[in-house]
N, C-alpha and C positions, 0 to 999 in steps of 0.2 A: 769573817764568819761564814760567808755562801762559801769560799773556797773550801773550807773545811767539809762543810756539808756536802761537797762535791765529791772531796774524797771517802768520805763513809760511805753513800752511796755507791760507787765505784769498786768501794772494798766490798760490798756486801755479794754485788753483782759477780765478783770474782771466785767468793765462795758459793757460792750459789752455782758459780759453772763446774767448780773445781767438784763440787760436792753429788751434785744432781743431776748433770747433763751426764757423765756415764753411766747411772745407773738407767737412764731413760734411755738414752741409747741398748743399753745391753737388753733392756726390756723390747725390743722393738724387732733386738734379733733374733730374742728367743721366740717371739711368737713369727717370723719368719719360717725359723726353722721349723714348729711345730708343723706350721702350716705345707712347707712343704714334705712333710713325713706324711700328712691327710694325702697329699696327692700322687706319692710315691709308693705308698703302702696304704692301697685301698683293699678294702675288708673280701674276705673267701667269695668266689663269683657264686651266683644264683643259677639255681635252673627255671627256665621259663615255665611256667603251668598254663597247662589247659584244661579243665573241667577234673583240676586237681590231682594231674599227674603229669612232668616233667613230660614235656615236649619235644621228639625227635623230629630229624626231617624228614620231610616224604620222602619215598623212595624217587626217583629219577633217574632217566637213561638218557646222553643227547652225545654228541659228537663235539668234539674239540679242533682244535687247530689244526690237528695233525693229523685229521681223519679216523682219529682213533674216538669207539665208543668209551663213554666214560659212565659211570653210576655214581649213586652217594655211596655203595660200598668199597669205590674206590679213595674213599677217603678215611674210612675205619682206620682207625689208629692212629690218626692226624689231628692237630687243633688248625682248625680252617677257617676263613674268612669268607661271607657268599655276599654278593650284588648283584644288580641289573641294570643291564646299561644297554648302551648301544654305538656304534663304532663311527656313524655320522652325526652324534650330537653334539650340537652347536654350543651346548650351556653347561651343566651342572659335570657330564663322564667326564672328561679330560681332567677336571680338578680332583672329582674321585678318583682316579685312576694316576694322579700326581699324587695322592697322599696313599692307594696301593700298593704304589712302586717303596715307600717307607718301609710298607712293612714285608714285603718282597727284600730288603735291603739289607732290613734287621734277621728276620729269617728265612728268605729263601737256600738258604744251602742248607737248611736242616732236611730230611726226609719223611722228618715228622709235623712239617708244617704245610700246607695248602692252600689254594684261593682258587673259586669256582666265581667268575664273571658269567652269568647269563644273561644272552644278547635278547631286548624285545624286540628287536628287527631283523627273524632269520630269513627274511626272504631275499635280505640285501646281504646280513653279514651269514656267507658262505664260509666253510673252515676256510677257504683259501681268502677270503678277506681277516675274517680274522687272526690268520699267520699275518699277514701284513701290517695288519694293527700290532701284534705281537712284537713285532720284528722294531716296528717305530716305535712303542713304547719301551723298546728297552729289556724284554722281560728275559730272563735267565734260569728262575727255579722252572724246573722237571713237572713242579703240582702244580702250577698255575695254570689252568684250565680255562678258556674261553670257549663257551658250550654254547653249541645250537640247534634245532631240531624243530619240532613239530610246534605249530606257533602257539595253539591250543594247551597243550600240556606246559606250557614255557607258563602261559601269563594264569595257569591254574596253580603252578607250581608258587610264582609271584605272590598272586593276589588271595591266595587259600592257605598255603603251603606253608610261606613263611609270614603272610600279613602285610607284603611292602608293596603297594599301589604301585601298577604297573598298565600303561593302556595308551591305546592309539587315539589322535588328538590334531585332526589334520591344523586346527588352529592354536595351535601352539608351535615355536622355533623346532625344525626337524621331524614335526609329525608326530611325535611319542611322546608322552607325559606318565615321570615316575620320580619315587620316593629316593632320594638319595642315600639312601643308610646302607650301613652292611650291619650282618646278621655273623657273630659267633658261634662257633659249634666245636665241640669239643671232641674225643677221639674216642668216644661212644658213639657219634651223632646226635647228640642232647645239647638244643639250642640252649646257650648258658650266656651271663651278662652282670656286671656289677649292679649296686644296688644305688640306691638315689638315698639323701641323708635321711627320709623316710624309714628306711629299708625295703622299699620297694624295686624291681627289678628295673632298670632302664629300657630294657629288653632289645633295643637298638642302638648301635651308635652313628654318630650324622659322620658322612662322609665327606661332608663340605664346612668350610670353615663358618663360626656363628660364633659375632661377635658377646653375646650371652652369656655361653657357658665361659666359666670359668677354667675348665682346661677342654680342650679341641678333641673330638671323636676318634680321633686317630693314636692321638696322645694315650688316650685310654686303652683303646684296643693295642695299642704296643705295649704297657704293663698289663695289657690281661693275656695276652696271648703268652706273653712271659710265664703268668702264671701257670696256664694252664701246659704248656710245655716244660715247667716243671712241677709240677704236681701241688701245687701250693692251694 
């Protein structure tokens, strides 16, 4: 009699897998897949506001690598990437500037793409230091800008300009303490940024890896910058 009861059992379990476990399965891919449609096709990028009207950048002049002067209207027409960094930082640039080089990869050979690095230490990073940083980082696009100039206008530009904490810190590693984010801009010069599931603007994205978020700062800005270089 237990043997019997062993086999019914048995059989039940069998339909029960034959019956249920693919539909549980297919249910688990289907919301995989949803899921990665949220992260692949995030919603029409925002423009930043300030005091209720869409956000450009300040204007700016500084020198690049190559001694050449640069302005933000040599960026007109470009969807561009800005940070601030500095070229002896012990911590957080290198990692930024490992997840730069991404998007330097994906589209630096467009014309209509850019990246403006501005240094908070010009009194060390000379264009001719920053060609050498250039040169060790690998970098290739024409737009990639590492800009320096007047120290004054650099950290008004930071800490006014576009909002991202920038300042000298003799006790902290390297001297400088600043915000690791970069800042999008689109080819009006209108700081622009996806939206949080709020709808609110992000308005930054982290340039260093953070275990939290659910997809990586970089991640995003490579499908926004997608979008915004095609018009989407």
């Amino acid at each position: 009699m237990r043997r019997y009861t062993y086999i019914a059992v048995a059989f039940i379990v069998l339909v029960f897998g034959i019956i249920f476990i693919p539909r549980i399965v297919s249910r688990f891919q289907q919301s995989a897949i949803v899921d990665n449609k949220r992260l692949s096709a995030p919603m029409p990028l925002a423009f930043i506001e300030l005091n209720g009207e869409a956000k450009r950048v300040p204007d700016f002049l500084f020198t690049n690598q190559d001694n050449q002067l640069i302005s933000n209207e040599d960026f007109l027409g470009k969807a561009y990437v800005i940070e601030f960094f500095f070229t002896t930082c012990p911590t957080i640039c290198p990692i930024m500037n490992a997840n730069m080089k991404r998007l330097e990869e994906a589209y630096g050979h467009r014309d209509d793409f850019g990246i403006a690095s501005f240094t908070i230490d010009p009194e060390k990073d000379t264009p001719e230091q920053l060609k050498r940083y250039a040169e060790n980082l690998g970098v290739f696009s024409q737009n990639w800008h590492f800009l320096t100039g007047d120290a004054t206008a650099i950290y008004d530009l930071a800490n006014s300009g576009f909002n991202i904490f920038a300042g000298i810190n003799p006790n902290v590693a390297g001297g400088f303490e600043h915000q690791g984010y970069f800042a999008l801009v689109d080819q009006n010069g209108y700081l622009r940024s996806r939206t949080d599931r709020f709808g609110n603007p992000i308005v930054y994205y982290l340039g260093i890896p953070e275990s939290e978020l659910d997809i990586q700062g970089t991640d995003m800005l490579l499908q926004d910058v997608h979008k915004l270089l095609n018009n989407e």
